[in-house]
PyMOL commands that place a pseudoatom at each C-alpha (Angstrom):
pseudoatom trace, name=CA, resn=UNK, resi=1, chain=A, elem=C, hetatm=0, pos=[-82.987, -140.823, -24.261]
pseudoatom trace, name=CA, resn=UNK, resi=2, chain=A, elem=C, hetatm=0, pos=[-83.212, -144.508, -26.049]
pseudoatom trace, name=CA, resn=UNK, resi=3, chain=A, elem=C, hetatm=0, pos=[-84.591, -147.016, -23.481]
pseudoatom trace, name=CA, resn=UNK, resi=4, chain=A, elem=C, hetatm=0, pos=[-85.308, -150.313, -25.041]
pseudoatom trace, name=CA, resn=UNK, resi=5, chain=A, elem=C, hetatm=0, pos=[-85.367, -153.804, -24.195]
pseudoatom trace, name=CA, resn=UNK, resi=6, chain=A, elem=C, hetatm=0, pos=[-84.572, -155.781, -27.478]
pseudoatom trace, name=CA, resn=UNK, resi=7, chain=A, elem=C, hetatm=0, pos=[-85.538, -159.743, -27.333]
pseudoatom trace, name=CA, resn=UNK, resi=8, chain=A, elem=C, hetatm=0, pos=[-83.432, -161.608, -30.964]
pseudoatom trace, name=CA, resn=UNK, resi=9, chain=A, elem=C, hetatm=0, pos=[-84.196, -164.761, -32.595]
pseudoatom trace, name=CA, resn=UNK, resi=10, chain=A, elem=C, hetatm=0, pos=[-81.508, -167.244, -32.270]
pseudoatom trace, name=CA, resn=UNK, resi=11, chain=A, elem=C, hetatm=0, pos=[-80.599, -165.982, -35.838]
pseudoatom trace, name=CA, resn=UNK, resi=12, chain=A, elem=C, hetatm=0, pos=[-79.689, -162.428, -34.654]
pseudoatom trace, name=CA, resn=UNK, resi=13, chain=A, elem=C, hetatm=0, pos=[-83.246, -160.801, -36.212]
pseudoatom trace, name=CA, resn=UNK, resi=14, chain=A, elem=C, hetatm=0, pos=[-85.115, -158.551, -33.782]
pseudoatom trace, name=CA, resn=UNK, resi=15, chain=A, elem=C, hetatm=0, pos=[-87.917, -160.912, -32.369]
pseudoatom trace, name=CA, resn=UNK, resi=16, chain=A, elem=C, hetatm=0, pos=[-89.265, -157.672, -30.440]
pseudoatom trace, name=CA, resn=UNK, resi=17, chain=A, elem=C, hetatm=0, pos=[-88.708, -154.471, -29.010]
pseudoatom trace, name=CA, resn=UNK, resi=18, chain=A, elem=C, hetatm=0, pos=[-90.275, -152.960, -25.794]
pseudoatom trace, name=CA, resn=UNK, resi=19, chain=A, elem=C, hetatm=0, pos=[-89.543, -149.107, -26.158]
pseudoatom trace, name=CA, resn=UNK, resi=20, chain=A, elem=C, hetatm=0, pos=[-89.866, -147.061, -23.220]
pseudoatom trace, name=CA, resn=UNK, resi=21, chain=A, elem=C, hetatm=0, pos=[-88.354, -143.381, -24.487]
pseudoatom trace, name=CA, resn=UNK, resi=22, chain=A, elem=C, hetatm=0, pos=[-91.045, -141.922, -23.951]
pseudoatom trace, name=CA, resn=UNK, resi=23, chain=A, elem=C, hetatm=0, pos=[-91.312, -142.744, -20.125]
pseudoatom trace, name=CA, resn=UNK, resi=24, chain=A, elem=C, hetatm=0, pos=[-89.986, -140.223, -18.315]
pseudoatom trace, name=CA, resn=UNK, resi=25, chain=A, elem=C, hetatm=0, pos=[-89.381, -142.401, -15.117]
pseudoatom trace, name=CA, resn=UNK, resi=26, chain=A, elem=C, hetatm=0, pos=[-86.975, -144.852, -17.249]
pseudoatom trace, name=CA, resn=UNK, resi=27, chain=A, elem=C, hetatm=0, pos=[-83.380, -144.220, -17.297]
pseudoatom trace, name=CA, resn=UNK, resi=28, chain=A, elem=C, hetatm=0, pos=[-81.285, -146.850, -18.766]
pseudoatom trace, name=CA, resn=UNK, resi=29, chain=A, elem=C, hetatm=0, pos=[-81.259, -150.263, -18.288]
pseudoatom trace, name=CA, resn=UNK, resi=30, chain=A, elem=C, hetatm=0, pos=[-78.256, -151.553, -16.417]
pseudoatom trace, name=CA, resn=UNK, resi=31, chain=A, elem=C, hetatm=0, pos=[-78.444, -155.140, -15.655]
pseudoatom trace, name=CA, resn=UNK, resi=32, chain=A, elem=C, hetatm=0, pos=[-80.535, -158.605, -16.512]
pseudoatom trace, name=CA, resn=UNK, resi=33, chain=A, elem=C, hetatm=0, pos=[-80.283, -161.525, -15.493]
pseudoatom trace, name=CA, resn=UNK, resi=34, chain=A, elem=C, hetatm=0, pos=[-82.216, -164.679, -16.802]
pseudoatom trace, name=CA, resn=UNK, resi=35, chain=A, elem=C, hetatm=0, pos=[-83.802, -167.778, -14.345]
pseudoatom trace, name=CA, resn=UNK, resi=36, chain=A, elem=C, hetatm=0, pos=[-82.158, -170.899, -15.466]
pseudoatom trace, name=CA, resn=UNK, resi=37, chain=A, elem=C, hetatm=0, pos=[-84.494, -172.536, -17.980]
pseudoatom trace, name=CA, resn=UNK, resi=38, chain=A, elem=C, hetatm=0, pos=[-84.279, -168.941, -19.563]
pseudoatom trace, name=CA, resn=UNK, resi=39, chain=A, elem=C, hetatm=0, pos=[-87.797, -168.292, -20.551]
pseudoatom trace, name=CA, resn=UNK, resi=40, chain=A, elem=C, hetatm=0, pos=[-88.380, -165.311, -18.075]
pseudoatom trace, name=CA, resn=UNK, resi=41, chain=A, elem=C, hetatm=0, pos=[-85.735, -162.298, -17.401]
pseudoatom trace, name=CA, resn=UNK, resi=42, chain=A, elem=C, hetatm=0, pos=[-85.383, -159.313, -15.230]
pseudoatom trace, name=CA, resn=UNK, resi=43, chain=A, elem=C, hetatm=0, pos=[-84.100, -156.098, -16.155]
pseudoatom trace, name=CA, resn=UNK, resi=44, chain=A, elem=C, hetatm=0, pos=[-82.745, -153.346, -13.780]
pseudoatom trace, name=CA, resn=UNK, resi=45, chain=A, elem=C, hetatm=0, pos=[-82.950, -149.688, -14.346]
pseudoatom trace, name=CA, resn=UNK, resi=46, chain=A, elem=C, hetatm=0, pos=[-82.604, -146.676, -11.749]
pseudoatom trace, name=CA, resn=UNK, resi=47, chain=A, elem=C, hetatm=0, pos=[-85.847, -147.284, -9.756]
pseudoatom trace, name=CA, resn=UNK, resi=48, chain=A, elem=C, hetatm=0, pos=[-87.570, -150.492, -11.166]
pseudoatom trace, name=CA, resn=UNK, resi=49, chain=A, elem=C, hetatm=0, pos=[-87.481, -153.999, -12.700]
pseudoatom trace, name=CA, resn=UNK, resi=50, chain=A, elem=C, hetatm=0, pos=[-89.274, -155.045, -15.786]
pseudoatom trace, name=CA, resn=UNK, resi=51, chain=A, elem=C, hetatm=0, pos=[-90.040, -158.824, -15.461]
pseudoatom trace, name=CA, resn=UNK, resi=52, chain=A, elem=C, hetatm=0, pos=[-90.845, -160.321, -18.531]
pseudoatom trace, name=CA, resn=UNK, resi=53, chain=A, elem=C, hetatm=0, pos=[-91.762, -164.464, -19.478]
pseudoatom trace, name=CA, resn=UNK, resi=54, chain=A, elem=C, hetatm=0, pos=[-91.549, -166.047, -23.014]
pseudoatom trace, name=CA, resn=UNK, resi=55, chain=A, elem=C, hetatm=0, pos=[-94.549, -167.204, -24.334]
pseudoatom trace, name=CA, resn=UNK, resi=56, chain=A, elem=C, hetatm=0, pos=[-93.509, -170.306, -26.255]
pseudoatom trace, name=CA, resn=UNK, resi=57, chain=A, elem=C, hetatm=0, pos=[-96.680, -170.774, -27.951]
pseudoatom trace, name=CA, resn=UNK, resi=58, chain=A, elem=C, hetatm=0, pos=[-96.603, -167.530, -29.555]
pseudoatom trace, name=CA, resn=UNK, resi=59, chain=A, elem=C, hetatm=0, pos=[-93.181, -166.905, -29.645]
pseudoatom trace, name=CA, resn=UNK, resi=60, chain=A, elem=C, hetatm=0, pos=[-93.297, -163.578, -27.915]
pseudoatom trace, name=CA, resn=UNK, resi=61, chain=A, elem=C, hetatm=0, pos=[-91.748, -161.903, -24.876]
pseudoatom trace, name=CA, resn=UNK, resi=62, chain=A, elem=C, hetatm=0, pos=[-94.939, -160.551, -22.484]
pseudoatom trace, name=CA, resn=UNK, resi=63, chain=A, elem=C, hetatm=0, pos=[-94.081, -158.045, -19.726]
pseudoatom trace, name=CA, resn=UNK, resi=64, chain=A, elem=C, hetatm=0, pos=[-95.493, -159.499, -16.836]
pseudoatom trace, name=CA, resn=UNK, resi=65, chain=A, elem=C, hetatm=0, pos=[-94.643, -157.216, -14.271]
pseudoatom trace, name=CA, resn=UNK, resi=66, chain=A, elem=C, hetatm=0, pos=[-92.639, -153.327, -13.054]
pseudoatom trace, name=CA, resn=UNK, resi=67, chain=A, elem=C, hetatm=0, pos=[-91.834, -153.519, -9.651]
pseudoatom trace, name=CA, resn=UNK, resi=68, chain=A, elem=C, hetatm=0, pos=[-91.121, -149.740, -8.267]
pseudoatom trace, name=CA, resn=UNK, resi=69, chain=A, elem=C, hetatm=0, pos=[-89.848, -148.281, -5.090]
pseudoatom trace, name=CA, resn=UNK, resi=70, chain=A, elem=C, hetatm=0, pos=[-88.158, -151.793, -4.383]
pseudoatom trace, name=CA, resn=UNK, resi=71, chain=A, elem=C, hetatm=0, pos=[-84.630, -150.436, -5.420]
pseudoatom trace, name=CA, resn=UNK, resi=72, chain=A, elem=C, hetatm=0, pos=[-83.271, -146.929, -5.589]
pseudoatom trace, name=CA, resn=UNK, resi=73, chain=A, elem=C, hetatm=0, pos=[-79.823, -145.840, -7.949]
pseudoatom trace, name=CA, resn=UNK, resi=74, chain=A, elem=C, hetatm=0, pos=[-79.476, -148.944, -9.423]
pseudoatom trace, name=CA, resn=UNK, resi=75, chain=A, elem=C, hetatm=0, pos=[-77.277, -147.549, -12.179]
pseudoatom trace, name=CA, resn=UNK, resi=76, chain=A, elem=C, hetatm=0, pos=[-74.107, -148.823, -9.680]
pseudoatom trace, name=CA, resn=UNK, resi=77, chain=A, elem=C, hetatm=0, pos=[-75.533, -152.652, -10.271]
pseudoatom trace, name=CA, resn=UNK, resi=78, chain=A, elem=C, hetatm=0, pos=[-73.461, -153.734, -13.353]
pseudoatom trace, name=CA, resn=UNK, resi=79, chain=A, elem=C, hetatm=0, pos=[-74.834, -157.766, -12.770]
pseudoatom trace, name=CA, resn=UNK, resi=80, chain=A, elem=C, hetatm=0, pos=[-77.492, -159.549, -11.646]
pseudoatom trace, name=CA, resn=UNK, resi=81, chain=A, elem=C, hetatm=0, pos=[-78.693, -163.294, -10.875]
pseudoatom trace, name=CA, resn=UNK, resi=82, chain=A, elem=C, hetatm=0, pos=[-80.784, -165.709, -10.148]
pseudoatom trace, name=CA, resn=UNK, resi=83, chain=A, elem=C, hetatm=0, pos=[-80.579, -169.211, -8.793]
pseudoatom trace, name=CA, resn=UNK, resi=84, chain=A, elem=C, hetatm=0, pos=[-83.080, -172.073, -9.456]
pseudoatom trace, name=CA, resn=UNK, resi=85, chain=A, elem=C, hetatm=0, pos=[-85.895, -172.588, -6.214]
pseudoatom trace, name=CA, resn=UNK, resi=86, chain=A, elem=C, hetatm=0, pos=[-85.183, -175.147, -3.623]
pseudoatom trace, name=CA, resn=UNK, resi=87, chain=A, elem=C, hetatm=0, pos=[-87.493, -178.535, -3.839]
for i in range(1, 87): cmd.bond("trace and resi %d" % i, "trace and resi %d" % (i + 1))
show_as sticks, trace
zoom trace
């Protein structure tokens, strides 16, 4: 089965591609959702969440984080959000 995550330029060229086929725990990905200033996103597949934050300096996407066992048969969750942090 395909499972990517696929970050593109503001252009439409691939910046980068995370490609997790070859996990056997990864089904596919069925939501993301994006904190407000936009430079780090979650994405939701069947039993995890792959955080990831832009690195501005080098203009790349860096997986920060896979949180597991927090969510089971998430393929129902068609949208997801966040909301900024109270000051």
């Amino acid at each position: 089965m395909l499972a990517q995550i696929v970050f593109y330029e503001a252009n439409g060229r691939t910046l980068q591609t995370f490609d997790y086929s070859n996990d056997d725990g990864v089904r596919e990905f069925t939501a993301c959702a994006f904190n407000p200033s936009g430079d780090a996103v979650a994405f939701g597949t069947y039993n995890r969440f792959y955080v990831y934050v832009h690195n501005a300096n080098r203009n790349v996407w860096e997986q920060v984080s896979i949180i597991r066992g927090f969510v089971w048969n998430y393929f129902s969750c068609r949208s997801s959000g966040t909301k900024e942090a109270a000051s």
